[in-house]
SEGUDREN-714334 format. One line per field, with one value per residue (C-alpha): chain; residue in one letter; x, y, z. Coordinates in steps of 0.001 Angstrom, whole numbers. Layout:
N
ch c(A, ...)
aa c(a, ...)
c1 c(X, ...)
c2 c(Y, ...)
c3 c(Z, ...)
% end
This chain:
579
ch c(A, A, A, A, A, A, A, A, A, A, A, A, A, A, A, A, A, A, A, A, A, A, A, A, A, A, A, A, A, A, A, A, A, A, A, A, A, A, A, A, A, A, A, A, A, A, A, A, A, A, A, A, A, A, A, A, A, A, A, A, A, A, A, A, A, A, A, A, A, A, A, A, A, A, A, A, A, A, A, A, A, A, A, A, A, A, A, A, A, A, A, A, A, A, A, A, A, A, A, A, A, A, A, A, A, A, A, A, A, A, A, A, A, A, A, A, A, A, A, A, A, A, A, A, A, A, A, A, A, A, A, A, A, A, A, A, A, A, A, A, A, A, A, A, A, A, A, A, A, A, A, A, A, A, A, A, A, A, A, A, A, A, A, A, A, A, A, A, A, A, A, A, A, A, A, A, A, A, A, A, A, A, A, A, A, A, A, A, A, A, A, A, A, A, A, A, A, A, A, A, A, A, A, A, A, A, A, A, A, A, A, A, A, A, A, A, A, A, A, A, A, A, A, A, A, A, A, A, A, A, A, A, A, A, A, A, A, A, A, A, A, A, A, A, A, A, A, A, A, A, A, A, A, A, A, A, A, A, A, A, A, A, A, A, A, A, A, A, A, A, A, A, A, A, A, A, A, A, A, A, A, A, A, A, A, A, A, A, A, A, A, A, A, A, A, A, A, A, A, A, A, A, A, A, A, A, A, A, A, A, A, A, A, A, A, A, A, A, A, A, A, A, A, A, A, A, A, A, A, A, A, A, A, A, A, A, A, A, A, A, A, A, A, A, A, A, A, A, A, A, A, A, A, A, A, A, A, A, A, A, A, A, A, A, A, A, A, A, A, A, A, A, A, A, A, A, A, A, A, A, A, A, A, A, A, A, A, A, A, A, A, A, A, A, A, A, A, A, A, A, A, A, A, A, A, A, A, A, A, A, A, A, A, A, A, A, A, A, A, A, A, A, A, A, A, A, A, A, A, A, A, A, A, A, A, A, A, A, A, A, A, A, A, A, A, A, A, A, A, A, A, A, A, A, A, A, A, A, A, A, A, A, A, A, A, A, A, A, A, A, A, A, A, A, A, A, A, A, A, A, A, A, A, A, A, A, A, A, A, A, A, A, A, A, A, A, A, A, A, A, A, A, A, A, A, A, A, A, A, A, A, A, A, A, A, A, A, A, A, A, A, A, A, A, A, A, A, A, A, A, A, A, A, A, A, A, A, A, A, A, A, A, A, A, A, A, A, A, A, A, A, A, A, A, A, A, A, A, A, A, A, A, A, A, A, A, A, A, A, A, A, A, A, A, A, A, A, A, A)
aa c(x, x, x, x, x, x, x, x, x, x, x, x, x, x, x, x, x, x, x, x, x, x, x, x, x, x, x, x, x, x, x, x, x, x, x, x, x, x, x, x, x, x, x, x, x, x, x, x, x, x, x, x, x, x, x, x, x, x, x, x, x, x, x, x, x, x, x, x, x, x, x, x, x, x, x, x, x, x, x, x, x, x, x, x, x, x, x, x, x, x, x, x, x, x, x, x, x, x, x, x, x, x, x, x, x, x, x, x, x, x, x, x, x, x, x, x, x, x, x, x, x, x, x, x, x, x, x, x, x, x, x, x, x, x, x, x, x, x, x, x, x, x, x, x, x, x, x, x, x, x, x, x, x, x, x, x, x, x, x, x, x, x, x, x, x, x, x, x, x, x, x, x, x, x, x, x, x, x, x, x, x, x, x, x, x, x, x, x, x, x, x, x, x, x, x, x, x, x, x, x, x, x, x, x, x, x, x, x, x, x, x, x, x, x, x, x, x, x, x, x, x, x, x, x, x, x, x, x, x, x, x, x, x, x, x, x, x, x, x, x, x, x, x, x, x, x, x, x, x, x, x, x, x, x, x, x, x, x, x, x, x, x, x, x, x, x, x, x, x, x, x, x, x, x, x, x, x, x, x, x, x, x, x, x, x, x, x, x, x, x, x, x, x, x, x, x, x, x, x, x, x, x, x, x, x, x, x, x, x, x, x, x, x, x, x, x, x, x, x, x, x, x, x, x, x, x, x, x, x, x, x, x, x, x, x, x, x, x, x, x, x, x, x, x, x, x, x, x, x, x, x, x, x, x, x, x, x, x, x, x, x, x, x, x, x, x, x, x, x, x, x, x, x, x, x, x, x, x, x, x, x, x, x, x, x, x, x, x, x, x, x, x, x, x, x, x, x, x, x, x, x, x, x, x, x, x, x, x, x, x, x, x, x, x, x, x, x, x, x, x, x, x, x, x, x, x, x, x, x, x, x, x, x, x, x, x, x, x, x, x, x, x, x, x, x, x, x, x, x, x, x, x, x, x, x, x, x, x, x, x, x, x, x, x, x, x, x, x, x, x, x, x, x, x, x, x, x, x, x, x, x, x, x, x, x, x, x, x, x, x, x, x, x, x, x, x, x, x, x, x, x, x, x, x, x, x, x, x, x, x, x, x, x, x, x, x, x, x, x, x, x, x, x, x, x, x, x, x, x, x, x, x, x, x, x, x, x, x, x, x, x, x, x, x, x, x, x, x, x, x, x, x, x, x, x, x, x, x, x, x, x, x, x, x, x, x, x, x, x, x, x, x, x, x, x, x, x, x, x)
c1 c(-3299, -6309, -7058, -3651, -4112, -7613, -5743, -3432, -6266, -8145, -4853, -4190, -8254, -7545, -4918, -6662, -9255, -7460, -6182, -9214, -10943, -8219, -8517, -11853, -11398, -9206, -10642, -14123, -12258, -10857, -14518, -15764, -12485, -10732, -8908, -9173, -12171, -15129, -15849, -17969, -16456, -18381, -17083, -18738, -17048, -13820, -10623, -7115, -5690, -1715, -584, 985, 3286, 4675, 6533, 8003, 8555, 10983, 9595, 11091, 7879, 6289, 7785, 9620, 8373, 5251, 4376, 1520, 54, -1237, -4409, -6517, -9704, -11747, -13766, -17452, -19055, -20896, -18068, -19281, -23041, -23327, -21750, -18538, -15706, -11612, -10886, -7587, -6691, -4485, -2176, -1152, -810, -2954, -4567, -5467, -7080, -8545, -9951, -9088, -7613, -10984, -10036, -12305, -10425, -8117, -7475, -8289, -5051, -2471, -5180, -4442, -7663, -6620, -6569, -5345, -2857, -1324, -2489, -5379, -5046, -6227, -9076, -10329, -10211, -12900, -14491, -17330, -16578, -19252, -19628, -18822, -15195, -14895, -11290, -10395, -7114, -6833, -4320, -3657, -1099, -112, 1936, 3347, 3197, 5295, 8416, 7189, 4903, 7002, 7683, 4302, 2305, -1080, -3529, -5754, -9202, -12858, -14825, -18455, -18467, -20219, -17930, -14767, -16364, -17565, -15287, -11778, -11911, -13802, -11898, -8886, -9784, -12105, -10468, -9108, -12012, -13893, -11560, -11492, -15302, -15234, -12281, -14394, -17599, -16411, -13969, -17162, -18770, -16283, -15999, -19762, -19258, -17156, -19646, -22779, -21476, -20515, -16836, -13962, -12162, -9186, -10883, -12687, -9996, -8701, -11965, -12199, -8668, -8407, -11846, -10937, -7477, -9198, -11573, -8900, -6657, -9827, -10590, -6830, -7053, -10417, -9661, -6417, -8603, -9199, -12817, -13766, -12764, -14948, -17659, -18128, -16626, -19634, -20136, -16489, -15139, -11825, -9511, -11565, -11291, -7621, -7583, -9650, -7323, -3905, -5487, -6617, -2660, -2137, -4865, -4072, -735, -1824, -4390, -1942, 382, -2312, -3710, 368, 55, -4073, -2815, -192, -1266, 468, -920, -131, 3658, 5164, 7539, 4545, 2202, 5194, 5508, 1786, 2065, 4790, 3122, 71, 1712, 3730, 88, -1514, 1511, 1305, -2345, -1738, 1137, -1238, -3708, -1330, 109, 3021, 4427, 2454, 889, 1985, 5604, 5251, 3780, 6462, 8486, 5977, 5333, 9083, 8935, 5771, 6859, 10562, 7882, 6301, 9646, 10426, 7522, 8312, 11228, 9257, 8464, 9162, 7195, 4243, 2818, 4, 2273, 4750, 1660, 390, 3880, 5699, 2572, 1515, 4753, 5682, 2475, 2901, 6587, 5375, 2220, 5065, 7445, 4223, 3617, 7361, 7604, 3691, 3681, -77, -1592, -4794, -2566, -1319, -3923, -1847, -2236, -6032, -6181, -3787, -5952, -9209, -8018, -6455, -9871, -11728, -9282, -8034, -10667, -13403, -11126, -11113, -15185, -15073, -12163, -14329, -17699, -16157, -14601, -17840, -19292, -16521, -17745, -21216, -20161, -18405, -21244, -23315, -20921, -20344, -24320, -24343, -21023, -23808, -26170, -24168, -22646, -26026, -26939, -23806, -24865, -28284, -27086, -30315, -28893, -28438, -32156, -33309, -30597, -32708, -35837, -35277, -34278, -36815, -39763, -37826, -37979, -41970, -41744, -39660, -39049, -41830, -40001, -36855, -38213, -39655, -36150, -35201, -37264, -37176, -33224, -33515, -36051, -33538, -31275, -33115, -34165, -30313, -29439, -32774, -31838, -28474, -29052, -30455, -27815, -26476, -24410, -22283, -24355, -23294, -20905, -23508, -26203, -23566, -22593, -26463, -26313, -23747, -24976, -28268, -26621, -24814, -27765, -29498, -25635, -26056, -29244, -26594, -23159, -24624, -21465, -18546, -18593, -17797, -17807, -15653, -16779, -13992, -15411, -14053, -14510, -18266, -18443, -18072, -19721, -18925, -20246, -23095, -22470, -19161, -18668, -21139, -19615, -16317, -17473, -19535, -16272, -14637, -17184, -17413, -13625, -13505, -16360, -17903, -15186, -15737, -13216, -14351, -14411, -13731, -12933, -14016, -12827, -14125, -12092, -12460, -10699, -9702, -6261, -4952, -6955, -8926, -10740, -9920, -11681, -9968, -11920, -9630, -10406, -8390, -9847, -7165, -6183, -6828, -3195, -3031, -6193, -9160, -9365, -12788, -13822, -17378, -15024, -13035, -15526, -17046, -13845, -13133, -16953, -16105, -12834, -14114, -16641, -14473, -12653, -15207, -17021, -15291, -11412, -11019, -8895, -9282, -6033, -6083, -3230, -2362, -2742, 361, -670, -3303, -5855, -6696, -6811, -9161, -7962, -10486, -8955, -12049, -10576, -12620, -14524)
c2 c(-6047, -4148, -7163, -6465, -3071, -3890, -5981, -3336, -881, -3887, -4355, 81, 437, -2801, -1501, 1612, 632, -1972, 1253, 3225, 229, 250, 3930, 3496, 529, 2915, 5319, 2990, 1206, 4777, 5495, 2628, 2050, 5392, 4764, 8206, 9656, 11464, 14959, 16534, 20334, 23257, 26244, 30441, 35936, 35670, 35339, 34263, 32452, 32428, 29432, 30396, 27614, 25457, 22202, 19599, 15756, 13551, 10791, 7858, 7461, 9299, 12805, 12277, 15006, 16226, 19420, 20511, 23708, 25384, 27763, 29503, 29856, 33964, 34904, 34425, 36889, 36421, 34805, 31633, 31781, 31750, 28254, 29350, 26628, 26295, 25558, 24686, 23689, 20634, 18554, 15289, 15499, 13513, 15897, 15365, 18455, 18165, 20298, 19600, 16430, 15620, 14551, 16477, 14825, 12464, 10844, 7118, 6303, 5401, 3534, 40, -14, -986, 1517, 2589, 4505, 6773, 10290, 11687, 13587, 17194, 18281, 20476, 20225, 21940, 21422, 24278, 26785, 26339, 29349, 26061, 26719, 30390, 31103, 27588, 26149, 23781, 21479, 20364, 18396, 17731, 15065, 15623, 12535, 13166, 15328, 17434, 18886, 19271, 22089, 23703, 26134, 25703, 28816, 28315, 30489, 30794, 31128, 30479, 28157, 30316, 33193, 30696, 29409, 32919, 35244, 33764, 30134, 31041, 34452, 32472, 29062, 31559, 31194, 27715, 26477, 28016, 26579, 23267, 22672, 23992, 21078, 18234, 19722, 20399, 16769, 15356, 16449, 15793, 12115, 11832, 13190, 10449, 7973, 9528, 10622, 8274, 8457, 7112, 5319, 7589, 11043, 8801, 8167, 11696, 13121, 10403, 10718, 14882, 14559, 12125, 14178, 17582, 15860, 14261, 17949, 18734, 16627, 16586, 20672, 20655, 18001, 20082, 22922, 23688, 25163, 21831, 20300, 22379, 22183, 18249, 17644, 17713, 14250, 13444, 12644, 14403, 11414, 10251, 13677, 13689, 9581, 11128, 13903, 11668, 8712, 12042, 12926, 9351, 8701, 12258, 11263, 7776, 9080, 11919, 9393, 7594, 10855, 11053, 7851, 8753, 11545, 9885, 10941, 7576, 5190, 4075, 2995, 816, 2558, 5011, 1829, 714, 3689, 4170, 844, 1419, 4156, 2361, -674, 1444, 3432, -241, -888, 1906, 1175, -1974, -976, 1583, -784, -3513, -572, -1531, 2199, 5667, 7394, 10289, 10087, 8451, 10796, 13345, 10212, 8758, 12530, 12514, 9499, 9938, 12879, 10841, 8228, 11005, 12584, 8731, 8039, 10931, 8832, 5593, 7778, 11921, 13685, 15393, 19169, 17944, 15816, 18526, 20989, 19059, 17813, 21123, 23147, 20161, 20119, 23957, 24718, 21695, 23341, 26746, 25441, 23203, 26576, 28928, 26237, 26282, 30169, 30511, 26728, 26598, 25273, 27429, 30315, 28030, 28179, 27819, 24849, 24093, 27693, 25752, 22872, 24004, 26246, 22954, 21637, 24044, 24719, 20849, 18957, 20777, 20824, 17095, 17084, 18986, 17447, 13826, 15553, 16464, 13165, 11604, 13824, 12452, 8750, 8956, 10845, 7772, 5786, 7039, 6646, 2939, 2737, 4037, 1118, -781, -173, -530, -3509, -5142, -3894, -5375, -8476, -8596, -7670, -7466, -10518, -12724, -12325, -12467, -15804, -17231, -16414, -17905, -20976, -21312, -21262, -24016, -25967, -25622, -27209, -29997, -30397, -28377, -30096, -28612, -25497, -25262, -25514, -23066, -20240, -20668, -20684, -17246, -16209, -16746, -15267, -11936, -11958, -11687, -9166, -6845, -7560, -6602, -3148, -2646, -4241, -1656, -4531, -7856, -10599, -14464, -16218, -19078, -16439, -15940, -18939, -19533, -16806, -17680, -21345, -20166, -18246, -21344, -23360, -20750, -20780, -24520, -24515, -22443, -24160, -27559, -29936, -27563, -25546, -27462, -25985, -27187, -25817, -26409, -24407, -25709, -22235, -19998, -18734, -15342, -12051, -10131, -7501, -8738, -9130, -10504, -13977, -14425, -11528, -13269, -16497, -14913, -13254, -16437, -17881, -14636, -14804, -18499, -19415, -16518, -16759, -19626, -22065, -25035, -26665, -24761, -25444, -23262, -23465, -21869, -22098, -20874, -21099, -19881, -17733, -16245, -13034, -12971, -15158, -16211, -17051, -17821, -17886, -19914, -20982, -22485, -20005, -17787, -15851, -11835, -10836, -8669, -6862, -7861, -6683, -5282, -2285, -3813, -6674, -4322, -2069, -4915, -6269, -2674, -2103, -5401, -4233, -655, -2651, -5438, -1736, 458, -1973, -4594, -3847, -6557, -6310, -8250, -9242, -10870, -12934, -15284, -19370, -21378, -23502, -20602, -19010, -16604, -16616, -14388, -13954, -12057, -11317, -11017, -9549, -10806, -8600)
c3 c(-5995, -4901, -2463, -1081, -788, 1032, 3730, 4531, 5124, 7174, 9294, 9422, 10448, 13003, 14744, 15157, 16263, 18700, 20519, 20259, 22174, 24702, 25312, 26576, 28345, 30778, 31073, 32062, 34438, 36096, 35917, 37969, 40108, 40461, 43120, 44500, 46806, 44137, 45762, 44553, 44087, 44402, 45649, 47611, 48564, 47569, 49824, 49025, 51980, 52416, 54479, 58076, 57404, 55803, 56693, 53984, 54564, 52358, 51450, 49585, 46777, 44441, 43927, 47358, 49133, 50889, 51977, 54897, 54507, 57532, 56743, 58994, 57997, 57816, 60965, 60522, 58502, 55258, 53832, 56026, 55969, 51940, 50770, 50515, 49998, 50413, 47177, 45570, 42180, 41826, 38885, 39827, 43786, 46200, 48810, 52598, 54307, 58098, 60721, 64623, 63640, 61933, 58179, 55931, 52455, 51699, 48411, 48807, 46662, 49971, 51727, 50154, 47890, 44354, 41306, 37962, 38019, 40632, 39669, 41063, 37721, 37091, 39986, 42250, 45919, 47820, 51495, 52382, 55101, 57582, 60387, 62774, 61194, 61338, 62299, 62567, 61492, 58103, 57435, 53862, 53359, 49328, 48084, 44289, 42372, 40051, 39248, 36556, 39287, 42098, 42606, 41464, 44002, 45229, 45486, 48141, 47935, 49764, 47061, 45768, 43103, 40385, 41093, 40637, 37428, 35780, 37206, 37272, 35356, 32547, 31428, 31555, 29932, 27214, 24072, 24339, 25867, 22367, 20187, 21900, 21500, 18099, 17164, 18647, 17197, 13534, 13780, 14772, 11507, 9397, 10374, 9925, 6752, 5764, 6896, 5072, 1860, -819, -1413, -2836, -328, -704, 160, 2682, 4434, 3993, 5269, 8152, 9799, 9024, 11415, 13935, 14524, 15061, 17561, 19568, 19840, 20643, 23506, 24477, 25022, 26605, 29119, 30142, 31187, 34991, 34189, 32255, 35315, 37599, 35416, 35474, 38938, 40218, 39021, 40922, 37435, 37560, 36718, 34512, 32299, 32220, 31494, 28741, 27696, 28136, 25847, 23199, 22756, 22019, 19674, 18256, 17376, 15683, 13472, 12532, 10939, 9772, 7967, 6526, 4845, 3396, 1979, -222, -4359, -4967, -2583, 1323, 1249, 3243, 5063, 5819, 7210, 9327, 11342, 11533, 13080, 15237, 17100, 17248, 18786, 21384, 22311, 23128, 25111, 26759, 27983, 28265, 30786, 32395, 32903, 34572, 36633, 35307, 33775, 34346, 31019, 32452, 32501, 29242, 27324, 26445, 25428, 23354, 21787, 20944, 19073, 17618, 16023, 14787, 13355, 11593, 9637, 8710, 7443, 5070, 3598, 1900, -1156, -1707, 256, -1890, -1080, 743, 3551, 3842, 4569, 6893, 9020, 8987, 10512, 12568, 14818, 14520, 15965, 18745, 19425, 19872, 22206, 24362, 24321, 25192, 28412, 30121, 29965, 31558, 33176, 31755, 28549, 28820, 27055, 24545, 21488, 18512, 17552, 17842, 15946, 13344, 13402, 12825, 9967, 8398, 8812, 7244, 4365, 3522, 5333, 3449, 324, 291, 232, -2860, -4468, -3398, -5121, -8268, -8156, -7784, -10949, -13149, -12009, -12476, -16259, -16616, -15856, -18073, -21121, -19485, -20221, -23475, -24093, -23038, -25263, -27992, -26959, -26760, -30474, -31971, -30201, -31662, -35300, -38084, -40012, -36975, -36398, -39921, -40242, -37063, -38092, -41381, -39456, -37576, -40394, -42193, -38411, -38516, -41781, -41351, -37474, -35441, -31586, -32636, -33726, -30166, -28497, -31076, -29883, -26536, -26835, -28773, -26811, -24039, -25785, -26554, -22606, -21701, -23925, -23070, -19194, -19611, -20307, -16629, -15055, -12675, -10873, -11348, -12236, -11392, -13835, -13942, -15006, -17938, -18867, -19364, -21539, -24025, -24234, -25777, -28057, -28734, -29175, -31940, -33599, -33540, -36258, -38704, -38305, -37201, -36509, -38143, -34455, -31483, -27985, -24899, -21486, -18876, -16172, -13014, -10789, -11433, -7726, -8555, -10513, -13846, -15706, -17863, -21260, -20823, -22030, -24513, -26738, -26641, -27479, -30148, -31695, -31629, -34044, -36032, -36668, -37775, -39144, -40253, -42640, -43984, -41844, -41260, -38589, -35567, -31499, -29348, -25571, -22544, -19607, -15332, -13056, -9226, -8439, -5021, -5307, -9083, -11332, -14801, -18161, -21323, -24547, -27268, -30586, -33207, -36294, -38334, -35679, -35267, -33531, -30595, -31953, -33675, -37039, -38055, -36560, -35519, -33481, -31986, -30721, -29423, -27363, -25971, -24674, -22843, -22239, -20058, -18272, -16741, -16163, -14572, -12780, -11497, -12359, -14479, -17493, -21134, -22810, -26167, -27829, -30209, -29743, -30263, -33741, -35051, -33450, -30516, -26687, -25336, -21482, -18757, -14849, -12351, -9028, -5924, -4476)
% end
């Protein structure tokens, strides 16, 4: 089961991380072939320039139309002598602006030289107004490549840069642009907090995806922003920041079903997984697509957001929904919905906070929840640890019982007497013996089956000097390539000889058997003594059984079962899951 359940989180982290790696392989290979003309923007006064004309041009690709502006530039004054630049702000239309039929700009994209994609994507345009071009005529001539911006109008300005940035961008973009930084920043933390504190896997994975999806609204906001863009375009990085932003929304939406199925009290279903698949299969295609210039992530992405968030109310139906997945769905697309509604009445996303505002507040309330539900958690475990020690302790007392060493020792002076060489192999089996039991006690982890078997056959060998030929021992232990809690076996074989002929049977068979299943080992003690039912039946046996019982438990998930043998007697059977 749990090895199950650890394939379907290898396969869920895989496929995550399969578009992850695919998200950055675009948005490299933008990087190094863009396909587009890097300017670097920087902009100088303040004028806004209203074309003299205007003249459109069907054509029969992209948007099919493209429009020439006709600009004439201020007479020279100090609006040309201090690095002031035409600047114009653009979405997703390829740009061409010259001077006295001298090109100034033009987006490399319709010259022939290969590239991802055909958006420019989210940039500034900006050429600098030299007194050479005082009162000079501009021609920039826009080509939409896409419907959704069509019909959108360019503001052209002469501008300094640092008066763009500080005195129009920045008041605008303010609030988001806070909030953005403070969702990657906080994500950031929280997904490092998954990494350096020791969790459970499940708040882990809480912890993990609640981070990772705040930093990827994060950078999906922030790369939307037309300060953000003037800000790095001085690197001529502008596709690359909305490659960035577009492969955010699609990563957002992934880890947000992801986070749906983490968040399940009663495990990851199936139907859950399936859908979390589903979108993460149709964001690699996507890329993949992209990449292959096949389809355009842009056009794609309302469609994929539509599905994404169908994906999301299915998921819903594999098991009832519990309080934490409603809280987190409802809110999730309510505050999407009004963001989408705030953008068509105001056509820009910069006035659209509500939900990064939502976000970060379901960080801080749930994300920093989970920590302390994950702490508290981790209290209880180490309490149970402790107890698990003291189990421990006494299960290594009952094993080296007062009359068992007085019986020994007893033994052993008769030995010196009559056979000193096998009163040698006497004491250095009980010394053995003693060694295990005293190591045992500090064994914080699982110890090798072989280490053991070792074990219980030097208890075997002291046993021997008492029972002599009436106790017969059968090791068929085809599989020891794996690790148990010490102080495992040896107690079981030692109960088996306890119950049969400590009571006087005689003779007893004792068998120890191993072997390999698809995901656990087995052992079966079985002896052919009276018999002790479901249960042993002195209370010194059974507290024995159940210390061995909570340790397979606590520290490996193993389980003891006992039962009785066909024809008298009792089978003793121990599941080992591989770990």
């Amino acid at each position: 089961m749990k090895k199950k359940l650890f394939h379907k989180a290898f396969c869920a982290e895989t496929a995550a991380v399969l578009v992850l790696a695919l998200c950055v392989l675009l948005v490299v290979l933008v990087h190094l072939d863009p396909g587009s003309e890097r300017y670097a923007n920087a902009v100088n006064p303040f004028f806004l320039l209203s074309p003299d004309s205007v003249e459109e041009e069907v054509i029969p690709d992209y948007a099919g139309i493209r429009r020439t502006y006709t600009l004439t530039l201020p007479e020279a004054d100090s609006a040309t002598t201090t690095g002031a630049r035409l600047s114009v702000f653009l979405r997703h239309t390829l740009a061409e602006i010259s001077i006295d039929d001298s090109r100034l700009y033009y987006d490399l994209t319709e010259s022939g030289t290969s590239h991802i994609g055909k958006t420019p994507g989210s940039y500034w345009v900006s050429f600098p107004v030299r007194p050479v071009y005082a009162g000079k005529t501009v021609h920039v001539t826009l080509t939409p490549v896409f419907e959704s911006v069509r019909n959108e109008e360019p503001v052209f300005m002469v501008i300094s840069r640092d008066m763009l940035l500080s005195m129009i961008e920045l008041p605008k973009d303010g609030l988001l642009l806070i909030l953005s930084l403070a969702a990657v920043i906080s994500g950031i933390f929280l997904v490092l907090s998954s990494l350096a504190l020791p969790l459970d896997k499940k708040y882990h994975r809480r912890i993990f995806y609640l981070g990772a999806v705040t930093v990827t609204a994060g950078l999906w906001k922030l790369c939307g922003l037309p300060s953000v863009t003037l800000i790095l375009d001085y690197v001529g990085i502008h596709k690359e920041i909305w490659y960035t932003g577009a492969v955010s929304y699609l990563f957002m939406m992934v880890l947000s079903l992801r986070l749906l199925t983490a968040m399940r009290d009663g495990g990851e279903d199936r139907t859950g997984m399936i859908c979390f698949y589903v979108s993460a299969g149709a964001a690699a295609l996507l890329l993949i697509l992209q990449l292959l210039n096949v389809a355009e992530l842009h056009q794609a992405l309302i469609w994929y957001g539509i599905g994404a968030a169908i994906l999301h109310f299915i998921s819903l139906f594999g098991k009832t929904p519990g309080r934490s997945e409603l809280l987190w769905l409802l809110p999730f697309f309510l505050a999407l919905g009004v963001d989408l509604l705030i953008y068509l009445i105001s056509g820009s996303m910069r006035t659209a906070p509500t939900f990064l505002i939502w976000v970060i507040l379901n960080l801080f309330v749930r994300g920093f929840g989970f920590i302390r539900e994950a702490i508290l958690r981790e209290r209880e475990l180490r309490k149970k640890e402790e107890e698990l020690r003291g189990a421990k302790v006494k299960t290594m007392m009952n094993q080296i019982r007062p009359h068992f060493i007085y019986n020994t020792l007893s033994s052993v002076y008769v030995l010196c007497r009559d056979d000193p060489p096998r009163a040698m192999e006497v004491i250095q089996d009980f010394t053995a013996y003693l060694q295990a039991n005293f190591t045992a006690i500090s064994a914080e982890n699982l110890i090798a089956f072989t280490d053991e078997l070792r074990h219980t056959k030097a208890y075997l060998a002291v046993e021997a000097i008492r029972y002599g030929d009436r106790l017969t021992v059968e090791f068929a232990t085809q599989h020891t390539a794996f690790r148990l809690p010490a102080l495992t076996l040896q107690p079981l074989v030692e109960n088996a000889v306890k119950h049969g002929l400590g009571k006087g049977i005689s003779p007893e068979h004792v068998t120890v058997r191993t072997w390999a299943e698809e995901d656990h080992a087995v052992i079966t003690v079985e002896d052919d003594g009276p018999g002790m039912g479901s249960e042993p039946e002195d209370p010194e046996g059974h507290v024995g059984l159940r210390n061995v019982r909570e340790r397979l438990e606590l520290m490996c998930g193993g389980t003891l079962e006992t039962a009785p043998r066909a024809g008298g007697g009792t089978v003793v059977t121990v599941t080992i899951p591989r770990v």
